[in-house]
N, C-alpha and C positions, 0 to 999 in steps of 0.2 A: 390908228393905235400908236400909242408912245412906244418907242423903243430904248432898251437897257443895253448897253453894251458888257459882255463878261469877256475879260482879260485871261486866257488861261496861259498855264505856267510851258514852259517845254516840254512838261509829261502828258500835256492836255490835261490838270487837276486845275482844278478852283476850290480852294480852301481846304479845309482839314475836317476830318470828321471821324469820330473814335470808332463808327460801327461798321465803314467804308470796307467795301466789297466791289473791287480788289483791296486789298490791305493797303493804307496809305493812299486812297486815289483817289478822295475828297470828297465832295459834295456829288450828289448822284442828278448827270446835269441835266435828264430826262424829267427827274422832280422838279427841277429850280423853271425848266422850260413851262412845266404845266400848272406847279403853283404863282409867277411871275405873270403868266396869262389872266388868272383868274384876278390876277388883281386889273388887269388893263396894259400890262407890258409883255411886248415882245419883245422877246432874247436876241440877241446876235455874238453869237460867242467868237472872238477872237486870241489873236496871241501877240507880244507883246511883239514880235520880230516883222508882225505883219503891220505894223503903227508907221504911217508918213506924216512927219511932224511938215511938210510941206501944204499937206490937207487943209483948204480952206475949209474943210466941211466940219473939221474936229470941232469948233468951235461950237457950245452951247452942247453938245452931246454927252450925255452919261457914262461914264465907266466903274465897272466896279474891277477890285481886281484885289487878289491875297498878295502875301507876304509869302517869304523862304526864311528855314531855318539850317542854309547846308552850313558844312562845315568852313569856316574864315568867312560867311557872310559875303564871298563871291557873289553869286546870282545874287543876294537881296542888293546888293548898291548897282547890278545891275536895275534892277523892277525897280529901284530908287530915284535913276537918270532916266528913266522913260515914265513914270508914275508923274516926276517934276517937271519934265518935260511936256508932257500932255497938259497939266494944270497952266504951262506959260501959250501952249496955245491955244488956252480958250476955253477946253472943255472940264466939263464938270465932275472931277474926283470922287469915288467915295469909298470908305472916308478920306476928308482930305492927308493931304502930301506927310502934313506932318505927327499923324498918328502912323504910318509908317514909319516915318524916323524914329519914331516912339519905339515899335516895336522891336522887340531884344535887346533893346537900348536901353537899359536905367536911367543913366546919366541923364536922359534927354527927356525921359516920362516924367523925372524927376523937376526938370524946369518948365514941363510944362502944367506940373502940379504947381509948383513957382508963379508963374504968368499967368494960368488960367484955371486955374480949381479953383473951386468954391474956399471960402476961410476957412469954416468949417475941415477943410482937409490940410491945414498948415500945420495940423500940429506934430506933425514931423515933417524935422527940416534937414536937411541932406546939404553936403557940402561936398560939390565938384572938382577931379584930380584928374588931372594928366598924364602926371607923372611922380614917382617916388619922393620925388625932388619939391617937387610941389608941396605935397603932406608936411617937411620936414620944417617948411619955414608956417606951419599952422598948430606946431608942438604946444605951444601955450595956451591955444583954443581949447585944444583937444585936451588935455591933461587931466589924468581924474574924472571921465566921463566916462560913461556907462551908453558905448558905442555900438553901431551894427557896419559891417564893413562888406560890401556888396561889390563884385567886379558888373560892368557896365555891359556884360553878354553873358548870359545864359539862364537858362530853366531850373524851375523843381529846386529852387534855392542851393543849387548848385554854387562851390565857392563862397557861400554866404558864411558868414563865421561873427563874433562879436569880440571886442574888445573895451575891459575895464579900464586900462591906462595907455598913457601912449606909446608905453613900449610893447604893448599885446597890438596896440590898431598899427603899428609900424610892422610888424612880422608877418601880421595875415596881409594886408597890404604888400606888400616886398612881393610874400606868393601871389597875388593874382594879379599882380604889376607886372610883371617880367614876362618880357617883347622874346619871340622865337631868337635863338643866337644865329645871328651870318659874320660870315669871316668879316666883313667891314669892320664887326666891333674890334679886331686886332687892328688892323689899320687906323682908325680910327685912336684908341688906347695910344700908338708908339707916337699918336702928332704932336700931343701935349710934350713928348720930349725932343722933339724939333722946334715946337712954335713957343716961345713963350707965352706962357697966361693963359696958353688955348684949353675952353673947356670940354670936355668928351661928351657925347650922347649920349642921355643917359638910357640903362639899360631896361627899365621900368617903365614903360609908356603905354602899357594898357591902362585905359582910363578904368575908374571906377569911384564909390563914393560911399560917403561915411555919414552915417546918421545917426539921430537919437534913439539910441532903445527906448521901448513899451515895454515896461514893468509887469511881470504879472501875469502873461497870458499862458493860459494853458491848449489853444488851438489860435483857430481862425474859421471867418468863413469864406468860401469862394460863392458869389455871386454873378450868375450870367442875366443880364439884360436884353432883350428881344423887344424895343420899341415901349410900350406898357405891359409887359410879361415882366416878372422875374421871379428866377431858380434859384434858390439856395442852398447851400450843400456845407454842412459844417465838418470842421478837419481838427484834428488832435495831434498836437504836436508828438515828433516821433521822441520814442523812451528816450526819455533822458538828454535831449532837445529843446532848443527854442524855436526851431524851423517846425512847419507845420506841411507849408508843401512838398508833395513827392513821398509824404508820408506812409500815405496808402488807408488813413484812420477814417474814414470817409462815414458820412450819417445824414440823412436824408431827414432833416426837424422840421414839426406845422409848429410845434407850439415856438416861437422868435422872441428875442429876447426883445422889450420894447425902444421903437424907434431905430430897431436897424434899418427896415425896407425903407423909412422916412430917409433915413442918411443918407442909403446906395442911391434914391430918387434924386435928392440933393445931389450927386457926386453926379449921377446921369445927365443933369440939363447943364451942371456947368461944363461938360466938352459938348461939342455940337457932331454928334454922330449917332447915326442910327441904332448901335448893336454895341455893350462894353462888355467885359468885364471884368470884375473886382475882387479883389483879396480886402477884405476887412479883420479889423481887430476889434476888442470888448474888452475892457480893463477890469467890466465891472461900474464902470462910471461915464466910459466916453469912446467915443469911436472914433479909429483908425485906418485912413487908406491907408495900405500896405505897399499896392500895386496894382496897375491896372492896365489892361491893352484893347485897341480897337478892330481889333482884327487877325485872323489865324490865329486865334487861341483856344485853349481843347475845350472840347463840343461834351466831353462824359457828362459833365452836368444836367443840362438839358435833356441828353438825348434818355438818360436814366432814372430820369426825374417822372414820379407819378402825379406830379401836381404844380401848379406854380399859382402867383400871388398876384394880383391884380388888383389898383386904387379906385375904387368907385365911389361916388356922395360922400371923397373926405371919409373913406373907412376902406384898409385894404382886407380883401375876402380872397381865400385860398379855391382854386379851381383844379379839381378830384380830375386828371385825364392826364393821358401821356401826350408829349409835344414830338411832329414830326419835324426835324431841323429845317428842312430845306425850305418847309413852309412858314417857318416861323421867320426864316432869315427872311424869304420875299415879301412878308406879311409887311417886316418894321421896315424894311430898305423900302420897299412902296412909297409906307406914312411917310420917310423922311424924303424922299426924293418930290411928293405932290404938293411940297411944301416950300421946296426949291426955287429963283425965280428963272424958269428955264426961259428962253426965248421961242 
């Protein structure tokens, strides 16, 4: 029998899941053991501290493995150097390396809508900052545009804010730019009047990025993909809001507006991973990735959902049943891994 390797976290959890008993303690791995089987794989669950990248064996074997959302993204750029690590010896990621760096990362989801999304999903275009300083010499770009100003970490459209001109996208910017203060910045500050010309560090170096507003919307949908499954869950912007996430407006719709499921499908094959999901937008006339992640992202959808949508003879038919997660995950990680070319 084929074996999967699962990567669990220093809590012993693997992934996230909103109905999880104990609170917070992910995937129930007694399921994933016995729906994983039935597909033809045996489990071998490990941790990330037990990994010898010395292991001639790593090579050609399967790992799956979640993400972390702690506080400063400590542990996750730990699970980042051993997740990249394990892909340089040989074995086989999933999903790969760089839907992790994706993860809580805008900046990076953002270029990877850039380099690998469908066209289809260009038509919002986002422009990458480093630093305050950065923005400054992009004034004329920016000027008069009807902006959305995003920092590069966090949820629930947390820090999201918009700007009409470049003095609104300068101010929201400034706030979710500015770097924790350490005494260095004094030191640093008195060199410029030692050194002549010397420039200071600027104090603004949370990255983040600035895109085109979508006109018009009054929600969104959150879409989760499970291989040929998918949930949709429409969300209504909070009162008096352009954000729709963290809202709480939450609606459960069969009758779709047409040609969303056609989109989200489009938006699915052009990343190469098993399981997405997506925030979409509806003008009224065209459709908008929002946002999108491969991995540790909340499970409410699916798990709440009485029904999901499925493409058969070129015509998508809605399937009346509630979905068990853990079976749904091992169901699409299967299809994508017998597709794999393992050795």
């Amino acid at each position: 029998m084929n074996a999967i390797n699962i990567i669990l976290d220093y809590k012993k959890r693997f992934e996230t899941k909103y109905t999880a008993v104990p609170y917070r303690s992910g995937f129930d791995k007694d399921l994933l053991q016995h729906y994983f089987m039935e597909q033809g794989y045996a489990v071998c669950f490990t941790t990330f501290s037990e990994i010898d990248f010395r292991d001639e064996k790593l090579k050609g074997k399967v790992f799956l493995y979640s993400s972390s959302e702690d506080q400063d993204g400590f542990y996750k750029t730990y699970i980042e150097d051993m997740v990249l690590g394990l892909k340089l010896a040989g074995a086989i990621v999933v999903p790969d390396y760089i839907y992790l760096k994706a993860h809580n990362n805008k900046l990076f989801m953002e270029i990877l809508r850039d380099t690998m999304g469908h066209e289809s999903v260009k038509n919002i275009k986002s422009r990458y900052f480093g630093t305050l300083e950065d923005l400054q010499r992009s004034e004329d770009a920016l000027n008069n545009l009807n902006c959305v100003i995003k920092p590069a970490m966090g949820a629930m459209s947390k820090g999201v804010s918009r700007g009409a001109s470049f003095h609104e996208i300068y101010d929201h910017s400034k706030t979710i730019s500015r770097a924790p203060f350490h005494v260095g910045e004094i030191k640093d500050w008195l060199r410029k009047f030692k050194h002549k010309g010397y420039i200071v560090d600027s104090k603004y170096r949370k990255k983040f990025i600035v895109q085109n507003m979508v006109e018009g919307l009054d929600g969104d949908w959150k879409i989760l993909i499970y291989g040929d499954k998918y949930y949709p869950l429409n969300r209504k912007n909070r009162e008096n809001d352009f954000r729709a996430s963290g809202g709480g407006r939450l609606s459960y719709v069969k009758e779709l507006p047409e040609g969303l499921l056609s989109f989200a499908k489009t938006v699915y094959e052009s990343f190469n991973v098993p399981n997405l999901s997506i925030d979409v937008a509806f003008d009224g006339s065209g459709y908008y990735l929002i946002e999108f992640q491969a991995l540790y992202f909340g499970t409410y959808t699916i798990e709440k959902s009485e029904f999901y949508f499925m493409r058969r003879d070129n015509e998508w038919g809605i399937c009346e049943e509630r979905s068990i997660l853990e079976r749904e995950y091992a169901r699409s990680i299967s299809a994508f891994v017998s597709k794999l070319p393992l050795e």
